[in-house]
C-alpha positions as a printed NumPy array, in Angstrom:
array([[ 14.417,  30.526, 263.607],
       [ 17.392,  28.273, 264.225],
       [ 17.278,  24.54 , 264.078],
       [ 18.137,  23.723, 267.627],
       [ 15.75 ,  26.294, 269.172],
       [ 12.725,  25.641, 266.793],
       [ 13.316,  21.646, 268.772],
       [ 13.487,  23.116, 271.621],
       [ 10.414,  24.684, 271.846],
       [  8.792,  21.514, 270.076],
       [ 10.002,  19.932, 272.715],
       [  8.336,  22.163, 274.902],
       [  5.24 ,  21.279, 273.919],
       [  2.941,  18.766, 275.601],
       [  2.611,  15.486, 273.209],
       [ -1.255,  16.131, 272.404],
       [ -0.235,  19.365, 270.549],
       [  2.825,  17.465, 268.828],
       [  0.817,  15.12 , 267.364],
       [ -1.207,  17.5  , 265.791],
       [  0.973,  20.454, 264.795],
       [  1.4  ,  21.098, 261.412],
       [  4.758,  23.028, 259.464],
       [  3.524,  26.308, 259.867],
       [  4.508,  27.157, 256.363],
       [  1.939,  24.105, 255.539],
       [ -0.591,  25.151, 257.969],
       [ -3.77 ,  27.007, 255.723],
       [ -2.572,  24.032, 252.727],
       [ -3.049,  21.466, 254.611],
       [ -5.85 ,  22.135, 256.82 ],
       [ -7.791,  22.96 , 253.499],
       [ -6.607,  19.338, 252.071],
       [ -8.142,  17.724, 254.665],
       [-11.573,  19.245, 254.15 ],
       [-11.282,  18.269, 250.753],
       [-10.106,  14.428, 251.272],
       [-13.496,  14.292, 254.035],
       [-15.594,  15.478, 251.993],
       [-14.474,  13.088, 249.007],
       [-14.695,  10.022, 250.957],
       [-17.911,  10.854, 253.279],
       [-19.294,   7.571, 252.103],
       [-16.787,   5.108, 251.386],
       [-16.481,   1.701, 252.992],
       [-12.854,   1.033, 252.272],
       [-11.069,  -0.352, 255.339],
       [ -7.665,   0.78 , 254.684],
       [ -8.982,   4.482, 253.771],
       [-10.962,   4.717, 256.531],
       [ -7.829,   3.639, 259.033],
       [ -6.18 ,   6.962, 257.332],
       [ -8.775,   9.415, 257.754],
       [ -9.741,   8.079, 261.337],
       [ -6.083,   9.76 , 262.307],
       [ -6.558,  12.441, 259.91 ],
       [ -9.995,  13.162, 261.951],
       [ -7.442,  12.249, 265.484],
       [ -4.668,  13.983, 264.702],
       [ -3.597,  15.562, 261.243],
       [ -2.978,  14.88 , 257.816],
       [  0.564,  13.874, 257.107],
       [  2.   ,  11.636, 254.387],
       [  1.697,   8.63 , 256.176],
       [ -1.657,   8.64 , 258.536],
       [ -1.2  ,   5.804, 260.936],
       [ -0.272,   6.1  , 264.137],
       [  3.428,   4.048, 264.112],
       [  5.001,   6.775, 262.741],
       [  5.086,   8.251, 266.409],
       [  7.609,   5.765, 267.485],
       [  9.751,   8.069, 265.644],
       [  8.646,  11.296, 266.62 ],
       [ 11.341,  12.972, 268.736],
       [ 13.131,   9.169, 269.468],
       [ 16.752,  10.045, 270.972],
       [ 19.514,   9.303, 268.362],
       [ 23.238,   9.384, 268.883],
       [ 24.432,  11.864, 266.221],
       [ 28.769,  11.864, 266.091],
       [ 31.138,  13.784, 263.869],
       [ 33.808,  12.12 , 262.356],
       [ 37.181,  14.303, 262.806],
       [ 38.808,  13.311, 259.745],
       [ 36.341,  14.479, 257.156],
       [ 33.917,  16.706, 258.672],
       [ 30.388,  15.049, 257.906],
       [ 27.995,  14.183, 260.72 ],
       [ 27.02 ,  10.107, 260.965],
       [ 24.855,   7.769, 262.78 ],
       [ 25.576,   3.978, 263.589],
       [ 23.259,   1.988, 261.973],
       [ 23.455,  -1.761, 263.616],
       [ 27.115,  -0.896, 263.979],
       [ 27.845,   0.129, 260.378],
       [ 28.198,   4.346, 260.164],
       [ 25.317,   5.848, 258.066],
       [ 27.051,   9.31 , 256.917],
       [ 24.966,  12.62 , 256.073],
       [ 25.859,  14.879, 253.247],
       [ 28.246,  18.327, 254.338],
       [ 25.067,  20.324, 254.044],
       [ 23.529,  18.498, 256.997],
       [ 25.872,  20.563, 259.598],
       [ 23.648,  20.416, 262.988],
       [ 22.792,  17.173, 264.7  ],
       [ 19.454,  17.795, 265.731],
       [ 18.361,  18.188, 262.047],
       [ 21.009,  14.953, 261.399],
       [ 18.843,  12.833, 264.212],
       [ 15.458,  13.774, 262.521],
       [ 16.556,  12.805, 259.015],
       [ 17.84 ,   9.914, 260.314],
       [ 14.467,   9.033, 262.158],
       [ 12.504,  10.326, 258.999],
       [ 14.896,   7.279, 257.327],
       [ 13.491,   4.543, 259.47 ],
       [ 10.129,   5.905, 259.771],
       [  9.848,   5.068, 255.923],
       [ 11.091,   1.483, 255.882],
       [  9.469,   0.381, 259.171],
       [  7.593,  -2.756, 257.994],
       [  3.71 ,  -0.88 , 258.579],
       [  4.87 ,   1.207, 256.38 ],
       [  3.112,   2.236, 252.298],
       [  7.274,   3.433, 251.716],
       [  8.458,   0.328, 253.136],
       [ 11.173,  -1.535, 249.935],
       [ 10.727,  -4.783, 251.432],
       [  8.629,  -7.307, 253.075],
       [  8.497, -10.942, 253.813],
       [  9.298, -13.091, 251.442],
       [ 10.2  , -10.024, 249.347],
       [ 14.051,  -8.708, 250.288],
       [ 17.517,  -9.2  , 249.526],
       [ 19.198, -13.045, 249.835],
       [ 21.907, -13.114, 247.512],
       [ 23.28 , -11.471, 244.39 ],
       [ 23.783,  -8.192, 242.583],
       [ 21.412,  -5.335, 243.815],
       [ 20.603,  -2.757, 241.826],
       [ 19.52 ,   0.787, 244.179],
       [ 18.183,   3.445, 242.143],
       [ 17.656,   6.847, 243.781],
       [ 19.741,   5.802, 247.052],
       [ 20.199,   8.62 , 248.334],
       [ 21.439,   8.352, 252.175],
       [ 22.188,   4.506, 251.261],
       [ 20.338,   3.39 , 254.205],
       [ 18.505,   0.713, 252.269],
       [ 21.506,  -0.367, 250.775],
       [ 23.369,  -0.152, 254.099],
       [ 21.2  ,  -3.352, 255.696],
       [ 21.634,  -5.601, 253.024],
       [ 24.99 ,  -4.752, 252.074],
       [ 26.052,  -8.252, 253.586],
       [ 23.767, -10.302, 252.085],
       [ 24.391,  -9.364, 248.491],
       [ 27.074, -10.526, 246.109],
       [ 27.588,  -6.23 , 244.829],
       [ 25.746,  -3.264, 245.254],
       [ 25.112,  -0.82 , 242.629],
       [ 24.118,   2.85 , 243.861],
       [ 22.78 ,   5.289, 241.474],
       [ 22.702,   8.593, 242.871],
       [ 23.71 ,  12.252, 240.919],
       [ 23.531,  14.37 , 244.012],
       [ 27.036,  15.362, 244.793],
       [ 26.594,  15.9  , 248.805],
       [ 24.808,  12.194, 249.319],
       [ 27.854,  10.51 , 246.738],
       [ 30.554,  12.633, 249.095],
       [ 28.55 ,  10.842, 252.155],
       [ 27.606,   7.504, 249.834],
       [ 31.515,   6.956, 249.807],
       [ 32.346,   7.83 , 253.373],
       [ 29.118,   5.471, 254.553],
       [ 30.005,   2.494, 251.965],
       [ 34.4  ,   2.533, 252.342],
       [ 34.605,  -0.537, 254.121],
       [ 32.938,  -2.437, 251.255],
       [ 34.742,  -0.842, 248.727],
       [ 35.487,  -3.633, 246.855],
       [ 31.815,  -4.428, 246.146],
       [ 29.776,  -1.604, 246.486],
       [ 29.899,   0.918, 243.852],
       [ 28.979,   4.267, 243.099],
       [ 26.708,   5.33 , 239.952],
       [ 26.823,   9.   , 238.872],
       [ 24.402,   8.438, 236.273],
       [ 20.277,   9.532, 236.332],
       [ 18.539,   6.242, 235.265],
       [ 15.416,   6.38 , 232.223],
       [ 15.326,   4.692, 228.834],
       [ 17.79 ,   6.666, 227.572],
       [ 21.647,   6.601, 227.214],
       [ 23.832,   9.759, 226.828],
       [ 26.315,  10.933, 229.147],
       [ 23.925,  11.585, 231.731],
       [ 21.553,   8.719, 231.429],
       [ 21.703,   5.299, 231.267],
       [ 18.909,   2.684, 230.569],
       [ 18.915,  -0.702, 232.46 ],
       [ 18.935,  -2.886, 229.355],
       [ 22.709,  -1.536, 228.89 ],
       [ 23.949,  -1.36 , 232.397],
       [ 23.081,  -4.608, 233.13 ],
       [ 25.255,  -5.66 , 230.373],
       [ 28.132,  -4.414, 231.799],
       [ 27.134,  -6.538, 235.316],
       [ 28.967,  -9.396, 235.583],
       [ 26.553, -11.522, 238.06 ],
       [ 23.114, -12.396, 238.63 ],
       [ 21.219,  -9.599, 239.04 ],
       [ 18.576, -10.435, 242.012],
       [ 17.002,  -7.349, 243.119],
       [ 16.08 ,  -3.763, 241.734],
       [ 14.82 ,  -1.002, 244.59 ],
       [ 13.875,   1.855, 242.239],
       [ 12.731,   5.332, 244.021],
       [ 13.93 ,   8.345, 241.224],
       [ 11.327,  10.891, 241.979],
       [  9.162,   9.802, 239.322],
       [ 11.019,   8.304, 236.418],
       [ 10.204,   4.477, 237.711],
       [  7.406,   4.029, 234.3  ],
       [ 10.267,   5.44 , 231.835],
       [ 13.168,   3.418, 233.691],
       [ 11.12 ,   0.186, 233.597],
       [ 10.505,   0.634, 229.52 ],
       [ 14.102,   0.878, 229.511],
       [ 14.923,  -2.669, 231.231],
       [ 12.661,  -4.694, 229.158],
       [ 15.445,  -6.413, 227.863],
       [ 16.843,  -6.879, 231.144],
       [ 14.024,  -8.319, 232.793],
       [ 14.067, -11.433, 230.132],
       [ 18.213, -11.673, 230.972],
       [ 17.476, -12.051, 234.878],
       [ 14.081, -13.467, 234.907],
       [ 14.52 , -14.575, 238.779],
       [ 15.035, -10.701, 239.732],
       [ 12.523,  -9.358, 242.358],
       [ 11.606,  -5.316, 242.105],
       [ 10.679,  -2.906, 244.586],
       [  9.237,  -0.003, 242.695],
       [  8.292,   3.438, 243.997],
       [  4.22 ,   4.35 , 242.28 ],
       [  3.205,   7.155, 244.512],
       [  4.848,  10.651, 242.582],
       [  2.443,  10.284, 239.991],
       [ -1.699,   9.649, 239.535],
       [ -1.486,   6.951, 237.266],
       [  2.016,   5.82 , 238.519],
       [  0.725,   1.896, 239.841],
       [ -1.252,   1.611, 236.641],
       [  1.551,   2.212, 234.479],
       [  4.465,   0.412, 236.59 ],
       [  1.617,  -3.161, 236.417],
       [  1.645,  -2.596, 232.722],
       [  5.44 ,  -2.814, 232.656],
       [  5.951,  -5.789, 234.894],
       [  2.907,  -7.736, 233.876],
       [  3.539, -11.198, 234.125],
       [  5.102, -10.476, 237.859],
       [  3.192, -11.75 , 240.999],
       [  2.812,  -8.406, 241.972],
       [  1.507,  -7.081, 245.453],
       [  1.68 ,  -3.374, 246.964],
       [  3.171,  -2.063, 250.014],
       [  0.559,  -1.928, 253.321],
       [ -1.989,   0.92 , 253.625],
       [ -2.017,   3.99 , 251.698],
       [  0.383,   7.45 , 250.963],
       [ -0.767,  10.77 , 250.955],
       [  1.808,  12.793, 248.252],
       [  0.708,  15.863, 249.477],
       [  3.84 ,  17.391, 247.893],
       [  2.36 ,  17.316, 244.195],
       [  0.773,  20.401, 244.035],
       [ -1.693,  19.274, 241.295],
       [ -2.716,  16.227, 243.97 ],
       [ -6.598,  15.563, 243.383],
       [ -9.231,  12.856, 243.801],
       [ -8.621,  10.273, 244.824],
       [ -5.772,  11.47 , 246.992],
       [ -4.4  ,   8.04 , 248.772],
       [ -1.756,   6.525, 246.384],
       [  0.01 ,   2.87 , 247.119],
       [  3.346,   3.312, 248.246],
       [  5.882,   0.833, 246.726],
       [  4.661,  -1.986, 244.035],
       [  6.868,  -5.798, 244.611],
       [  7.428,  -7.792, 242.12 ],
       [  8.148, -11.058, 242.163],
       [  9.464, -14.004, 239.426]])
């Protein structure tokens, strides 16, 4: 089934049913999750676990289970084309937000897009920021950036922006999105880890060959954030007034590891809980914290 008409009959669709349809390629996995996540936490007392399951009970199990996440469900967005080289964008508080050449119908542009904001609205476990914890001034360091939408809203605020990203349709889109701030905004090809060869590159070294204070790290690489961090150990004791915003939610023992690393941090965790349901080996306890901050 095409995009467009698969939305169309979504659409179709009175909202009690869209709130609780599942992907029906996820439909027999998911429903068999939840009986499992239930049964696990029949008895607990935990006030943030039992906000999640009361929508998992409401409506269905998703990877974020609260209920703000249906301010983006379906909300109208203004997809354009631009003429000149072909990719589909969004403007994003009047700065274009490009999508990479793959992403050819708007419809699937608008819910990427909404997906996007659904992750860094403030209630929620994805969120890279919060108060007190964001971007003021300096060099920013965005590892795994993807879209650049992150990058994108605080592009004004900092000093130079440093985007690591190795996918070759979101760099095409990365340098249509980021061309007006050429000059300090740049591109890095490069996965990141504690290693350096020509297709890695450890922290410790790059930030040797950054020129300012380095004042903020947003680090989401599907899963490399414990290996990355054991690479900027060196780093860390050059800019000691850098904050981090670090991804522990692809792995079990993700948060335990990414404390280690940082001890000495204030360190607090993103609000509420995530539900990786995309790791097939996911098991007890299920619920995973979202992003860890760090703080001098």
């Amino acid at each position: 089934m095409n995009y467009p008409l698969a939305k169309t009959i979504y659409r179709l669709l009175p909202e009690p049913i869209r709130r609780r349809l599942y992907d029906p390629r996820q439909f027999f996995l998911r429903l068999r999750l939840k009986k499992r996540i239930l049964d696990y936490y029949r008895d607990t007392l935990d006030p943030e676990i039992l906000a999640a399951l009361a929508f998992i009970r409401k409506y269905k199990l998703t990877t974020f289970n609260y209920e703000f996440i249906f301010d983006y469900e379906d909300r109208p967005v203004e997809v354009l084309r631009d003429e000149e080289c072909g990719l589909l964008y969004v403007v994003e508080d009047g700065k274009r937000l490009y999508f990479k050449r793959a992403v050819t119908d708007p419809e699937q542009a608008a819910d990427i897009y909404n997906a996007m904001c659904k992750e860094q609205d403030p209630r929620s476990p994805h969120c890279y920021t919060r108060p007190g914890h964001g971007v003021e001034s300096g060099t920013v360091l965005d590892l795994g950036a993807a879209e650049g939408l992150f990058s994108l809203r605080i592009v004004e605020r900092a000093e130079a922006v440093y985007l690591f990203e190795c996918d070759p349709g979101w760099i095409e889109a990365l340098q249509q999105t980021f061309k007006p701030y050429a000059g300090k905004v740049h591109i890095v090809p490069k996965y990141v880890s504690d290693q350096d060869n020509d297709r890695e590159v450890s922290l410790d070294v790059f930030s040797k060959t950054v020129s300012g204070k380095i004042s903020f790290v947003k680090m989401d690489i599907e899963g490399a954030e414990v290996r990355t961090l054991r690479g900027a150990r060196r780093m860390m004791q050059a800019h000691p007034e850098c904050k981090w915003s670090v991804c522990v939610y692809h792995h079990p023992d993700d948060e335990r590891q990414v404390r280690e690393e940082l001890k000495g941090f204030h360190m607090e965790t993103s609000p509420g809980y995530m539900l990786f349901y995309f790791d097939k080996a996911l098991a007890p306890p299920f619920f995973r914290r979202g992003v860890l901050y760090a703080d001098p």
